[in-house]
matplotlib code that plots the C-alpha trace (Angstrom):
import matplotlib.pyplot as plt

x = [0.0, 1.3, 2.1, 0.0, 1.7, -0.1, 1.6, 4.8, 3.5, 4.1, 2.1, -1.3, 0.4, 3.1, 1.3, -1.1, 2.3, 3.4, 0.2, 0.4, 3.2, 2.7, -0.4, -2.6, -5.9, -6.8, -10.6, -9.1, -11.7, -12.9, -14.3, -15.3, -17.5, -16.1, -16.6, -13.3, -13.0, -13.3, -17.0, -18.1, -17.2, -16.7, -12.5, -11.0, -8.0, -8.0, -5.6, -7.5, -9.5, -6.3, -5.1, -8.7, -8.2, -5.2, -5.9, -9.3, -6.7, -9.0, -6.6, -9.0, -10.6, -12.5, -13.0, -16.4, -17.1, -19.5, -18.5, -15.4, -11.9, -9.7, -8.8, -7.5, -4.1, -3.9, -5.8, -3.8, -0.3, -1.7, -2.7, 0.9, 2.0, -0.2, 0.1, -3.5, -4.9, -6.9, -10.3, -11.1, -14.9, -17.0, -20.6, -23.7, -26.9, -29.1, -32.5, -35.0, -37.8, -40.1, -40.0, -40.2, -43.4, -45.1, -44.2, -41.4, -38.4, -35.2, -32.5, -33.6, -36.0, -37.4, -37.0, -38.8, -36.8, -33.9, -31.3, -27.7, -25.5, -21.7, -18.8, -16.6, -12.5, -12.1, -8.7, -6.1, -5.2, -8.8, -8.0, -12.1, -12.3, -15.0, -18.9, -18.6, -16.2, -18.2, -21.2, -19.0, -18.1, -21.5, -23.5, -20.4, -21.1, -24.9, -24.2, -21.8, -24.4, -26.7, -24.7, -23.5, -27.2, -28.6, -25.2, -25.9, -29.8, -28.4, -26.1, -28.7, -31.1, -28.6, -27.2, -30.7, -30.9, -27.4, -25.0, -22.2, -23.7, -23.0, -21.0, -18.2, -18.3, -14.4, -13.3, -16.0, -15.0, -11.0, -11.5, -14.3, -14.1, -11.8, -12.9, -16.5, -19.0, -22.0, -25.0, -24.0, -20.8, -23.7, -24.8, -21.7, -21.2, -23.5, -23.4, -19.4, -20.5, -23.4, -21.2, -18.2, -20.9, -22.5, -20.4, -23.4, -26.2, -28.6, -27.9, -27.8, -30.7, -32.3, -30.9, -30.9, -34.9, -34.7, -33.1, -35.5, -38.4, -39.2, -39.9, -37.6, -34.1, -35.1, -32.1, -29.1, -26.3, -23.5, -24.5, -22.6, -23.8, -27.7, -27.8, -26.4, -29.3, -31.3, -30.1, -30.6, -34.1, -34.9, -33.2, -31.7, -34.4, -37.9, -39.7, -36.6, -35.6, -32.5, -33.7, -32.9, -34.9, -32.1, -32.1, -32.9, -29.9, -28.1, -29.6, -28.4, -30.6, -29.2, -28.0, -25.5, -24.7, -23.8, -21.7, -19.3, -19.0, -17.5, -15.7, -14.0, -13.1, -15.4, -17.7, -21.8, -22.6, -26.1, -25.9, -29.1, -30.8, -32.8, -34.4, -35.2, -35.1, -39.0, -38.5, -39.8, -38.4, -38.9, -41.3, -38.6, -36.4, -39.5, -39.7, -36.2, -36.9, -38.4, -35.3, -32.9, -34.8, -34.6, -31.2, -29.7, -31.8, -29.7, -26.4, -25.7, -24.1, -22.6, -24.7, -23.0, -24.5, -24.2, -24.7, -24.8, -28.3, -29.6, -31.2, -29.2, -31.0, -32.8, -29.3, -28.2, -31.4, -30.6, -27.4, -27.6, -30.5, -27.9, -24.9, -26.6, -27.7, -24.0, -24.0, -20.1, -21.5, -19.3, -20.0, -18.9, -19.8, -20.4, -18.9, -20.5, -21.7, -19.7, -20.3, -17.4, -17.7, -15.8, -14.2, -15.1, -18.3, -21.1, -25.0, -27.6, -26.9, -23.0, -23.9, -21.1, -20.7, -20.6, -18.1, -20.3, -21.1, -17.0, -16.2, -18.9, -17.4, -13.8, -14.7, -16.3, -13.3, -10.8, -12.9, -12.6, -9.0, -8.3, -10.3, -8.1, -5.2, -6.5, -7.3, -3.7, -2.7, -4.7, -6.6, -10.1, -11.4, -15.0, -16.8, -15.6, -14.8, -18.7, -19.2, -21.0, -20.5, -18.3, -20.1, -18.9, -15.2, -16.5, -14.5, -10.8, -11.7, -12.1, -8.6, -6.8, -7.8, -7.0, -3.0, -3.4, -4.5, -1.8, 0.9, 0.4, 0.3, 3.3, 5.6]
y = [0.0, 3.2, 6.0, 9.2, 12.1, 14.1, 12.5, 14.6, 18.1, 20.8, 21.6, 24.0, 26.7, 26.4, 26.0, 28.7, 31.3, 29.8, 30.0, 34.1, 34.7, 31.6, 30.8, 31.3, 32.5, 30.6, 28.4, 25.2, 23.0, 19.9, 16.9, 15.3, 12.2, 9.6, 6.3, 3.5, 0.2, -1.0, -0.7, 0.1, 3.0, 4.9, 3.9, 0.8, 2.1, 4.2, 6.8, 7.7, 9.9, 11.6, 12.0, 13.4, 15.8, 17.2, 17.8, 19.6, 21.4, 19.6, 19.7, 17.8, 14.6, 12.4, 8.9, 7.3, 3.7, 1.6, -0.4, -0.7, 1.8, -1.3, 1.5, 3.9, 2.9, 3.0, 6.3, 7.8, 6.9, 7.9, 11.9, 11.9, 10.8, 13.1, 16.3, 15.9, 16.5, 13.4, 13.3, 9.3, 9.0, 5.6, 5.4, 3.3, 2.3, 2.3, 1.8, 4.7, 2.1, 4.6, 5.8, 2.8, 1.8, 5.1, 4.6, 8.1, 7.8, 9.3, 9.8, 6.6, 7.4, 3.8, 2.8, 4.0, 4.5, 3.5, 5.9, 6.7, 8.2, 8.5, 9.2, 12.1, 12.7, 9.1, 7.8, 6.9, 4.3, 3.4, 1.4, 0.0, -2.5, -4.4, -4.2, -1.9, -3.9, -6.6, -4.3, -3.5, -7.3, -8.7, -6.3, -6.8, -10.5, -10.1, -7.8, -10.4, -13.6, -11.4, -10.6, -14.3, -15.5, -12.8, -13.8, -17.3, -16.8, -14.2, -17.4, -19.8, -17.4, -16.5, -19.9, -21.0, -19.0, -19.5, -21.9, -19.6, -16.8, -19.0, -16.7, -18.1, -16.1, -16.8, -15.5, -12.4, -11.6, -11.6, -9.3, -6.8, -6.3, -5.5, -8.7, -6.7, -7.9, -5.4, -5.5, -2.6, -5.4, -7.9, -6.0, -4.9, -8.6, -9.6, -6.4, -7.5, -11.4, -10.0, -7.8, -10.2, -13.2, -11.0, -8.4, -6.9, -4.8, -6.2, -9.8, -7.5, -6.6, -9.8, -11.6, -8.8, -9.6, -12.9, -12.2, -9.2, -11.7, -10.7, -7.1, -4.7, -3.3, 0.5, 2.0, 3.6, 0.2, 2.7, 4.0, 1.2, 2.9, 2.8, -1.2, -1.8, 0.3, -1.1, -4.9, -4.0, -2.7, -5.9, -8.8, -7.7, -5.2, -6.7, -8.4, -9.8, -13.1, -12.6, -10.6, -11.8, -9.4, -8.0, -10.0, -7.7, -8.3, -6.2, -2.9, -1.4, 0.8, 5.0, 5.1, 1.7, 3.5, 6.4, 4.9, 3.1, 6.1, 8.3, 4.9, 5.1, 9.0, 10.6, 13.2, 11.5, 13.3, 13.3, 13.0, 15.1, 13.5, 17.1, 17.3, 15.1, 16.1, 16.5, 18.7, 15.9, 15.8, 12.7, 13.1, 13.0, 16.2, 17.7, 20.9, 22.0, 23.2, 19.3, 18.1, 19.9, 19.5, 15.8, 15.7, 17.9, 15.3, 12.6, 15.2, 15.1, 18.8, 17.7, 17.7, 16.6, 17.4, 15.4, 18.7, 17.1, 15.5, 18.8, 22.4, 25.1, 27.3, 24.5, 23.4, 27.0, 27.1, 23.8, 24.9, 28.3, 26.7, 24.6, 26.7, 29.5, 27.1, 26.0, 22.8, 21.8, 21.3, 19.0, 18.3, 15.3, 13.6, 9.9, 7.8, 5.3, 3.7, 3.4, 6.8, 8.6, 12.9, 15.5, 15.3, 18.9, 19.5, 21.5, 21.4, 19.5, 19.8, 21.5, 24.4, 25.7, 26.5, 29.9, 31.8, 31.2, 27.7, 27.1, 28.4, 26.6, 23.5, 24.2, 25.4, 22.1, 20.5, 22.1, 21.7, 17.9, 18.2, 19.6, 16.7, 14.6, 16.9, 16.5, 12.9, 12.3, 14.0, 11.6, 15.4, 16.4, 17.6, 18.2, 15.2, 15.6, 12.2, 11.5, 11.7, 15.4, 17.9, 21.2, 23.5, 26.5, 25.1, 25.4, 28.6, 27.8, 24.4, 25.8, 28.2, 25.3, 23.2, 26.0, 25.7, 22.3, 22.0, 24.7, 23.6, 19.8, 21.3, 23.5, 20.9]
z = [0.0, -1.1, 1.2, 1.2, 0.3, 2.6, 5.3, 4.5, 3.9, 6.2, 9.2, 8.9, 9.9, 7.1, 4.9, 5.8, 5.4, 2.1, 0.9, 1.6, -0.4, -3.3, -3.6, -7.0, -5.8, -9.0, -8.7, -10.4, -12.4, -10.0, -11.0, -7.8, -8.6, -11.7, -11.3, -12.3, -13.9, -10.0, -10.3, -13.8, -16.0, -19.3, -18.6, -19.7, -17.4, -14.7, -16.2, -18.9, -16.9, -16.0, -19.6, -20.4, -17.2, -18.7, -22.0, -20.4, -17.2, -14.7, -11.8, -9.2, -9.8, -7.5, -7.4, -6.6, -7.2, -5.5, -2.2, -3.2, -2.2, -4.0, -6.6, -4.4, -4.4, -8.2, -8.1, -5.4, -7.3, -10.6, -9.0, -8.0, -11.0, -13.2, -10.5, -10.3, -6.7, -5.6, -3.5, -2.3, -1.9, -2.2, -3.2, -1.5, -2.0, 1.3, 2.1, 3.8, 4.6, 5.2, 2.0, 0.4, 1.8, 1.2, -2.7, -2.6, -4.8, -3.3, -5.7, -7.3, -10.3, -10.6, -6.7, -4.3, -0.7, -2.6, -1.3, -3.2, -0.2, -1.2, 1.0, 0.8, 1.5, 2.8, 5.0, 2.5, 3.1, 4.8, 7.8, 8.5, 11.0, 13.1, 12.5, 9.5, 7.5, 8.0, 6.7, 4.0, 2.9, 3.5, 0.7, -1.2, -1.3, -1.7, -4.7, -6.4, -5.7, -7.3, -10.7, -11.2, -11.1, -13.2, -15.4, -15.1, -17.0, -19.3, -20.1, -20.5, -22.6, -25.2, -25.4, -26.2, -28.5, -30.1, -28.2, -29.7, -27.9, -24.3, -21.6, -19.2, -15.9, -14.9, -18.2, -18.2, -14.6, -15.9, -18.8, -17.8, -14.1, -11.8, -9.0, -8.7, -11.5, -11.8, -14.0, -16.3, -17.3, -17.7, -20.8, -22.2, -22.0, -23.6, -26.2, -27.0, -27.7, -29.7, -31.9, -32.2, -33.2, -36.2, -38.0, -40.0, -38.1, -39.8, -38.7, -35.4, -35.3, -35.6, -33.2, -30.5, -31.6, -30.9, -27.6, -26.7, -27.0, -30.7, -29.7, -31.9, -30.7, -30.7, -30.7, -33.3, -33.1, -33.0, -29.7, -27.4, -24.6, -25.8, -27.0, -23.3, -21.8, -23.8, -23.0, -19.1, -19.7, -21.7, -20.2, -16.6, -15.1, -13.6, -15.9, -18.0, -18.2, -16.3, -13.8, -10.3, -7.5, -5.0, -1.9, 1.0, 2.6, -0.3, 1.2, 4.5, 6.7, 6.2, 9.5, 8.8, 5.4, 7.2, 10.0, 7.4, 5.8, 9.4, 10.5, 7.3, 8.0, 5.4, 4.9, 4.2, 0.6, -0.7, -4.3, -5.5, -8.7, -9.0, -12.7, -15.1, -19.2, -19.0, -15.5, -13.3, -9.9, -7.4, -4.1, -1.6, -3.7, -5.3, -2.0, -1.3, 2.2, 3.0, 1.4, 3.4, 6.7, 5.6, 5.1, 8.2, 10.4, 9.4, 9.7, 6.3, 5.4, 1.9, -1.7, -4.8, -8.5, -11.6, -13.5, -16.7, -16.1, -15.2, -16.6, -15.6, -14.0, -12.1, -11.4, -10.3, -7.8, -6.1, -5.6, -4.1, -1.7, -0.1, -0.5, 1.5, 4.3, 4.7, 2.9, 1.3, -2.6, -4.4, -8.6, -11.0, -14.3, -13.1, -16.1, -15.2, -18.7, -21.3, -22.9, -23.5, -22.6, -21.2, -17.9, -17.2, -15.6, -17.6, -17.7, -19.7, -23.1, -22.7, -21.0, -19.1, -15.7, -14.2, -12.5, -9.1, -10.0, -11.0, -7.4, -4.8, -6.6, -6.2, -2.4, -2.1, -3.0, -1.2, 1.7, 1.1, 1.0, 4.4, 5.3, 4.2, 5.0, 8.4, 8.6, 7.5, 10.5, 12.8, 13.6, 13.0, 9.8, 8.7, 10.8, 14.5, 16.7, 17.2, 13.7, 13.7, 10.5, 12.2, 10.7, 12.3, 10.4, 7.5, 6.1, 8.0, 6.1, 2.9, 3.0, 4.3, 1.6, -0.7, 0.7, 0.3, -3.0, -4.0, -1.9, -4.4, -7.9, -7.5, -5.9]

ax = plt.figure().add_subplot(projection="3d")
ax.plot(x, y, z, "-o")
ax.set_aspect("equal")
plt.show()
């Protein structure tokens, strides 16, 4: 396990004076939520995401895959490597079984009480111990029972269909994953045999009929990232014939979500689905002032935006809500299907980011960072010892994470 750098910067205080006299003042583009080949992504290999970020002078990047901080190490030597400051968050999926039974989505568009929480500023390296690594390793192991059987009738279906079209987990696990096999790789799976089997999109099109259950593939075949959405909706969602309904187990209750998260040293993020492209919101985020309440109950003081999903101005509103209540605001693109975009963050439709917008992100990061910074030091940062948000910290956070930030890219 690598060493953090962090460990041999200079004390606050130093940095705080170096800052004075060297520092940029500069807002540095952030991208603070990308998911990695660890858990499923638009990148074949991690560092393409740190060639993209500079070609596009993205000088923060986040990583964010699901239950898993096996990348870190990689991620961690690669933002040394590439002089690109590095954030280590994790994402979760959690149930609010309240919610679920009263029939509100969360951040979930098709789930109701289905609840995406992810962690921000993690230990590096993440020394979790006790009840919540066993947490951690038991939906871990629920998830994976759950992709080989939904890989195991995806299997038998094609193979029905065509016995060239059969699937070997072992070797599918070996050159698409990295140990953690997810449905999205289920569907690229079965998209790559599909593709390899018949060159011609017409022949194509008739077996991805066949396969379907003769309805039609609706989609352009040059979109890769479509025919696998489209394979999910048909084969691997409810109602498909390799659908396999999430064992219960799979789902841990907020609180347990939120507890791995502090035990782990990060900061609980709620990842805000906000808009829709026909301006639909869910129940749970559809009254901001609900929402927040909602949120500050279970002491979560961080929001993070997938801006590209969302209208501008809508965006913009959401934003300044929480910024001006004190909430750290954190933005990121996701990646996590295997359409290829930008690394830099704009709204739906490529419409940049504003000066304001540009800066509550970078503030959010560098906030993050003197978390880490912090952490590093075996010292508070955002979350104190009980696992409370210091609020009141908020600002000495955000300059110290400035000087950290700085203090990285210039040496």
């Amino acid at each position: 396990m690598a060493k953090n750098f962090l460990k041999e910067f200079p004390t606050k205080a130093e940095l705080l004076e170096w800052y004075k006299t060297n520092g940029s003042n500069q807002v540095h583009a952030v991208n603070g939520h990308f998911h990695t080949p660890y858990s499923f992504s638009a990148f074949n290999e991690m560092n393409q995401v740190f060639e993209l970020a500079r070609a596009e002078n993205v000088k923060i990047l986040g990583i964010n895959d699901f239950y898993t901080m096996a990348g870190f190490e990689e991620f961690h030597n690669l933002s040394v490597e590439y002089k690109t400051f590095p954030l280590f968050n994790i994402e979760f999926m959690g149930l609010l079984r309240e919610e679920q039974k009263s029939d509100i989505r969360v951040n979930d568009p098709n789930n109701p009480g289905r609840i995406y929480i992810s962690g921000k500023g993690l230990d590096f390296p993440v020394e979790l111990e006790g009840t919540s690594l066993k947490k951690l390793e038991n939906i871990r192991s629920e998830s994976d029972i759950q992709a080989k059987e939904m890989f195991r009738l995806a299997s038998d279906h094609l193979e029905a269909i065509d016995p060239d079209l059969k699937l070997i987990y072992d070797q599918a696990v070996e050159k698409y994953t990295r140990g953690m096999l997810r449905e999205r790789h289920i569907a690229k799976i079965i998209k790559d045999k599909i593709f390899e089997r018949y060159g011609e999109d017409k022949d194509r099109k008739v077996i991805l009929k066949k396969i379907y259950g003769e309805a039609d593939p609706k989609v352009n075949l040059s979109n890769t990232a479509a025919i696998e959405a489209e394979i999910r909706s048909n084969l691997l969602k409810a109602g498909g014939v390799a659908y396999v309904k999430e064992n219960p187990k799979a789902f841990l209750d907020i609180d347990e979500v939120l507890k791995i998260i502090t035990d782990a040293g990060g900061i609980p993020a709620y990842p805000v689905l906000l808009d829709d492209k026909n301006g639909n919101y869910t129940e749970y985020e559809q009254d901001m002032e609900v929402l927040y309440k909602n949120l500050t109950s279970m002491n979560i003081y961080c929001i993070e935006f997938i801006p590209g999903r969302n209208d501008f101005d809508r965006l913009k509103d959401c934003v300044s809500f929480f910024h001006d209540r004190g909430f750290v605001v954190t933005f990121g693109t996701e990646h996590n299907t295997t359409e290829m975009f930008p690394v830099n963050i704009t709204a739906r439709e490529g419409k940049a980011l504003d000066e304001e917008l540009k800066r509550i992100n970078f503030e959010g990061a560098c906030l993050i960072a003197a978390h880490q910074y912090n952490r590093s030091r075996k010292e508070e940062g955002f979350i104190d010892r009980n696992g409370k948000p210091r609020i009141n910290q908020k600002d000495e956070l955000i300059e110290l994470g400035n000087a950290v930030i700085e203090f990285f890219l210039q040496n």
